[in-house]
N, C-alpha and C positions, 0 to 999 in steps of 0.2 A: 631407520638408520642402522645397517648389519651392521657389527663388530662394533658400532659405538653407542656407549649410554649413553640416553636421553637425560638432558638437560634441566635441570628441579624448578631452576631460573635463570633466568640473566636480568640486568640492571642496563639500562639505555640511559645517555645522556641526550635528552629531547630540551633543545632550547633553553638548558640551563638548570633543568630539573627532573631529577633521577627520577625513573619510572621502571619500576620491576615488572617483568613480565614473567608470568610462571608455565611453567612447563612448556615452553617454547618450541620444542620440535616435536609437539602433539600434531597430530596429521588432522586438519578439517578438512578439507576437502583432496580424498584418495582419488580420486581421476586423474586430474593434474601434480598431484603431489604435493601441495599446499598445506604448510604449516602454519600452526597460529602466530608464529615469527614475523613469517612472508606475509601475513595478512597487516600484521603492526607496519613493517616494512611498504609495503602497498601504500596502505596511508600517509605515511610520510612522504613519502615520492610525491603524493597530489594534495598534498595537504593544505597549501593556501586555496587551492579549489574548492577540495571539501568543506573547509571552514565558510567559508562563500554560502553555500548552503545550509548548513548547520551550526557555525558559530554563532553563539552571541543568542541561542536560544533553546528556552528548555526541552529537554528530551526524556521520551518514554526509551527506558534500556531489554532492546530486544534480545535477550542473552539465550545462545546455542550452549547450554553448557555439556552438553551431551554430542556435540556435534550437528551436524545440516542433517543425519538420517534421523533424529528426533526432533519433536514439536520443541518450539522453542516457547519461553515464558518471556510473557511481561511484568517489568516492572517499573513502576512508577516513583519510585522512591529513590533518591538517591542512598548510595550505604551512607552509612553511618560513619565508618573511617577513609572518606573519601579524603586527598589530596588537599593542599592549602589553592594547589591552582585549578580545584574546579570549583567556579561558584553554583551557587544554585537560585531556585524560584519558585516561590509557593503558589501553585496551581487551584482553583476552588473548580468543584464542578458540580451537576446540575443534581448529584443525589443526596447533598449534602457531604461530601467528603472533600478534601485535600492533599495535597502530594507535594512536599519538598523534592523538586527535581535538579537534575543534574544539568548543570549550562558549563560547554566548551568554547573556551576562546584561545586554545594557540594548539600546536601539534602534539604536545604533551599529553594533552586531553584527548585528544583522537587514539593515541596508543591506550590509554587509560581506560579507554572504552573497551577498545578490542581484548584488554584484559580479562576483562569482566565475564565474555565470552561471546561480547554482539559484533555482528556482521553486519549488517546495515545501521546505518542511521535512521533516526526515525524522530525530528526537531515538531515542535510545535510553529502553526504559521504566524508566529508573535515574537516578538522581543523580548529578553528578561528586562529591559525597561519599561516596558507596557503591554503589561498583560492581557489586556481587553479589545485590545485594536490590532488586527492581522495586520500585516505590511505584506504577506505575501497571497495571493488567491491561486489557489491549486487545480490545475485540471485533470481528470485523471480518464486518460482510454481505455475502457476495460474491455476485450474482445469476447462475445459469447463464444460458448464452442460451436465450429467450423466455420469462424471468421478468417480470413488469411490476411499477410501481413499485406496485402495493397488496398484491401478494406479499413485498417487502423489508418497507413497513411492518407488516403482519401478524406478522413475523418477529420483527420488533423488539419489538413487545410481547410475543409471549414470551417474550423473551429477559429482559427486564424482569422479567415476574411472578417470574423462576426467580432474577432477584436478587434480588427483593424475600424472597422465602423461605427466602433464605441469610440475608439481612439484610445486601445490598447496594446501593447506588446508583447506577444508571448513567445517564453524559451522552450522549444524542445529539447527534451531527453527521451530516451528510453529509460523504460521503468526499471529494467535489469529482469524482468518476467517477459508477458505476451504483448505486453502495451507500451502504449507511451503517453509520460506526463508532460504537460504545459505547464510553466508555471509565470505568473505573471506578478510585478510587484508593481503595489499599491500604496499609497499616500495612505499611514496609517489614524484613520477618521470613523472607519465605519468599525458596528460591533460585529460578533459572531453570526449574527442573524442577519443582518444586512448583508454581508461578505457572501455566507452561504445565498441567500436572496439572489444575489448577481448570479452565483456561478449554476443557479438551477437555472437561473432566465438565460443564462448564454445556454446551456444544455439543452431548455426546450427553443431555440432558435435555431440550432446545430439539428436537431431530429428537423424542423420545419423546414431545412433548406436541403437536408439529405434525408429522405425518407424512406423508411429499408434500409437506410446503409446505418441512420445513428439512433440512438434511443436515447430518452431521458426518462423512461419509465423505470419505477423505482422496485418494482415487483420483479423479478428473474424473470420467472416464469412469462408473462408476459412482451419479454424481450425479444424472443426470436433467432436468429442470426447475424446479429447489429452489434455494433460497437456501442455498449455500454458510457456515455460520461456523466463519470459520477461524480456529483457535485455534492456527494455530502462528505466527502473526505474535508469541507471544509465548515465542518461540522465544529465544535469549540472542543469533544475529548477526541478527536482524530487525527492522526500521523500519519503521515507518508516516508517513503526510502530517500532518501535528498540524493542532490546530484553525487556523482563518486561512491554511490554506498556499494559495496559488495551485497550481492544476494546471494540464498542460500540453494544455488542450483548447481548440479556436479560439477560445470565447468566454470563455478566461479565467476560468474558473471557479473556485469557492472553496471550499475546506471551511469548510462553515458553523455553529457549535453551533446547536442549538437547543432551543426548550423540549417537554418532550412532547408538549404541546397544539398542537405545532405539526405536530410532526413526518405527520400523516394529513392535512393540510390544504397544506403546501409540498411546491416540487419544487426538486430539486436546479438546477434550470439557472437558478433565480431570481436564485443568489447567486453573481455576478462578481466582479469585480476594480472595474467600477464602481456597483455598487451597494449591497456591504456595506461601505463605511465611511460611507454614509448609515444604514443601521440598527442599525451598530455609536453612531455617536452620538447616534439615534434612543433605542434600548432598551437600551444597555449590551451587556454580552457574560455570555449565558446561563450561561455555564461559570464563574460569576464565583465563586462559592463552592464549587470544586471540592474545595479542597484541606481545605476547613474541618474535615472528619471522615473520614478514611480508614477504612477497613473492615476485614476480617479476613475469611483464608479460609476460616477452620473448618469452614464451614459445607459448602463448596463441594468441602473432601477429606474430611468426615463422607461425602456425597452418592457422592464418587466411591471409596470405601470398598463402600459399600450397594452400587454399580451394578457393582460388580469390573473387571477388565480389560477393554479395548476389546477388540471383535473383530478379529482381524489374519488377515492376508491368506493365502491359499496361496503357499508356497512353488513353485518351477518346480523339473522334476525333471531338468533337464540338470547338477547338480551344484554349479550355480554359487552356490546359495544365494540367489536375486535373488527376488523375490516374480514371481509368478505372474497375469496379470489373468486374471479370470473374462468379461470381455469382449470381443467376436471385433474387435480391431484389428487396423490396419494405421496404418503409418506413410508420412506422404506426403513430408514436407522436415524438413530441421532449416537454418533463415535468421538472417544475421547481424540484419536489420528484419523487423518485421511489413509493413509493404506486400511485401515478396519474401514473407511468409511467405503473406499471401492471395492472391498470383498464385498460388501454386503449387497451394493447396488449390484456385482456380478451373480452372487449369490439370487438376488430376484429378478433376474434376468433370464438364469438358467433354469427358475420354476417357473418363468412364465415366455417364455420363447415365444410364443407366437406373437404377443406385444411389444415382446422387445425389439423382436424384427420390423416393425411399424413405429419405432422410435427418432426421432430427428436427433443430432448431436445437441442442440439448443434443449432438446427434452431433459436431460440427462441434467436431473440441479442436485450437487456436492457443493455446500455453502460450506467456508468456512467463520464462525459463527464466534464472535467475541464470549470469553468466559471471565473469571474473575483476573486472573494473571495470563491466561494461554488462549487459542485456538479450541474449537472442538468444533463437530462437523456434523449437520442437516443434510439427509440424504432424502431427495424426493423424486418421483417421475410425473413429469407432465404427459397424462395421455390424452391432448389434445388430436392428436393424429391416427389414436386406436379408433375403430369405429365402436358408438357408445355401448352397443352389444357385447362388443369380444373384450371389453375393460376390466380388469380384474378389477376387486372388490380394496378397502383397507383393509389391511389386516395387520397383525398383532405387529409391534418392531421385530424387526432381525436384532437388533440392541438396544438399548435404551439406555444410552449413559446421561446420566447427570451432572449438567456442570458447575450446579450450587449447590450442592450437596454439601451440608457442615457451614457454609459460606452465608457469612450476617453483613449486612451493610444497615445504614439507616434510612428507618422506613421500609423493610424488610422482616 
């Protein structure tokens, strides 16, 4: 802002109830010019949409407090002097811990987020009235590297016919990344493990009926050049970006629903931060009758009955009981960012060039790797495609960051 001082705060009147926004003309996203103003602003424009997706259930708060060029932290707690109009919901999970979280129900709360300093949404697939039974099952496209976008959408109808067969219906979005999520609503009956149950049996039906194009294997490295559907984002501690969420990519991208007829004709990078609350009042919001008829999984653990257990992995015979890969890795870094995490992998590229040159893009695994609050990053190469003479050896990390270091939980 030349010649004018930035802003300490401002105060919004959002449906009735004052919401302070602090340092408002702080620049998040420099490409476009985007302020954390414009980002509050953004959500209201789409705000009965957004709340479609995310109202009415608790959420993990994804806070940039650093901006999109730093890792951003999770957290699971609501603050402590949150608003009289955000309620919340006590979470239990599977290591023995708990988490009073943060649930929004009107556009108040969406600005109230964006305060905090999060950019996407990130809702649990549950009601803060019933915590135990999803209402929503999530499908999620993950594209290996050198997938391109008419391999995702290929996928995606797939993935569809295989609902349709169950005698379900599923909404596309793009992710606001390289993918696109389905997400389908459910008569809330089944628990976390039954939900997840479905959405691996529609996963391995989706590889069965495109083979090479999909995978439900749970291993990277074993994937290939296939669309990834990962059914364990509907896992009970797992979040996804809900429809409308802003992500954190230069130009401000969006997760965008859409209609099917759209979805082989648009591209993800269409839908910013400036230009879908013009098509949001253009055409309404796709998703609009999501909730009108929820589905049933019968169909989906009849399916996963017929197909029996998934295939599961070798076990490794040094005792520890730890599975096994069937594929010849090595491990390069393990990094608190991914920028440290791709020095490293180009760093062992350039001491080992003539492997690298015999690498596929699918080779190339940069996990990003849940820690206690954040991201941290597994850097590996698959040298499947080295022949097994010219394969370097393991050797030492390029880094070795820790990301429970000092970090106690129970039964730790």
């Amino acid at each position: 802002m030349s010649g004018v001082s930035a802003r300490k705060e401002v105060f919004l009147d959002v449906g009735g109830h004052e919401v302070r926004i602090s340092s408002p003309d702080k620049v998040v996203f420099p490409e476009p010019g985007l302020t954390k103003l414009d980002i509050v602003e953004y959500y209201l424009s789409v705000s009965d949409a957004a709340l479609r997706g995310a109202g009415g259930r608790p959420m993990v708060l994804k806070r940039f407090v650093k901006g999109i060029a730093e890792e951003a932290f999770f957290q699971k707690r609501v603050p402590e002097n949150h608003p009289d109009f955000i309620d919340t919901a006590t979470l239990h999970y599977a290591r023995g811990t708990s988490a009073e979280e943060a649930v929004i129900r009107d556009a108040a709360g969406l600005a109230w987020i964006v305060n905090l300093g999060c950019l996407d949404l990130n809702p649990h697939p549950v009601r803060a009235e019933d915590l135990d039974h999803p209402d929503e099952l999530r499908i999620d496209l993950d594209p290996m590297p050198g997938v391109d976008w008419s391999q995702i959408v290929d996928v995606a109808f797939v993935a569809r016919e295989v609902l349709d067969d169950v005698g379900l219906v599923g909404w596309p979005k793009t992710s606001g990344s390289r993918g696109l999520h389905i997400l389908v609503r459910i008569a809330p009956r089944w628990d976390f493990r039954d939900v997840r149950l479905a959405a691996e049996t529609l996963a391995r039906e989706v590889e069965n009926r495109a083979p090479g194009l999909a995978t439900a294997r749970w291993w990277k490295e074993e994937r290939g050049e296939s669309v990834f559907v990962d059914f364990n984002q509907n896992a009970k501690d797992r979040t996804v970006a809900s429809a409308y969420s802003v992500r954190p990519l230069p130009d401000a991208r969006v997760s965008t629903p859409l209609e099917w007829d759209e979805v082989r004709v648009r591209r993800p990078e269409e839908f910013t931060v400036r230009t879908v609350p013009a098509r949001y009042a253009d055409i309404g919001d796709p998703h609009e009758g999501i909730d009108a008829a929820p589905g049933t999984l019968d169909g989906l653990l009849q399916l996963a009955a017929d197909l029996g257990p998934a295939e599961k992995p070798p076990r490794g015979t040094d005792g520890s009981g730890r599975r096994a890969s069937t594929m010849p890795l090595i491990e390069i870094a393990r990094t608190k960012t991914k920028p440290e995490a791709v020095a490293a992998l180009t760093q062992w590229k350039a001491q080992h060039p003539a492997a690298a040159a015999q690498l596929h893009p699918a080779d190339e695994l940069v996990d990003g790797m849940r820690g206690s609050s954040s991201l941290w990053y597994r850097v590996r190469v698959n040298l499947q495609h080295v022949p097994e003479a010219e394969r370097p050896p393991q050797e030492k990390l390029l880094a070795d960051y820790d990301p429970w270091a000092g970090k106690t939980w129970p039964g730790r």
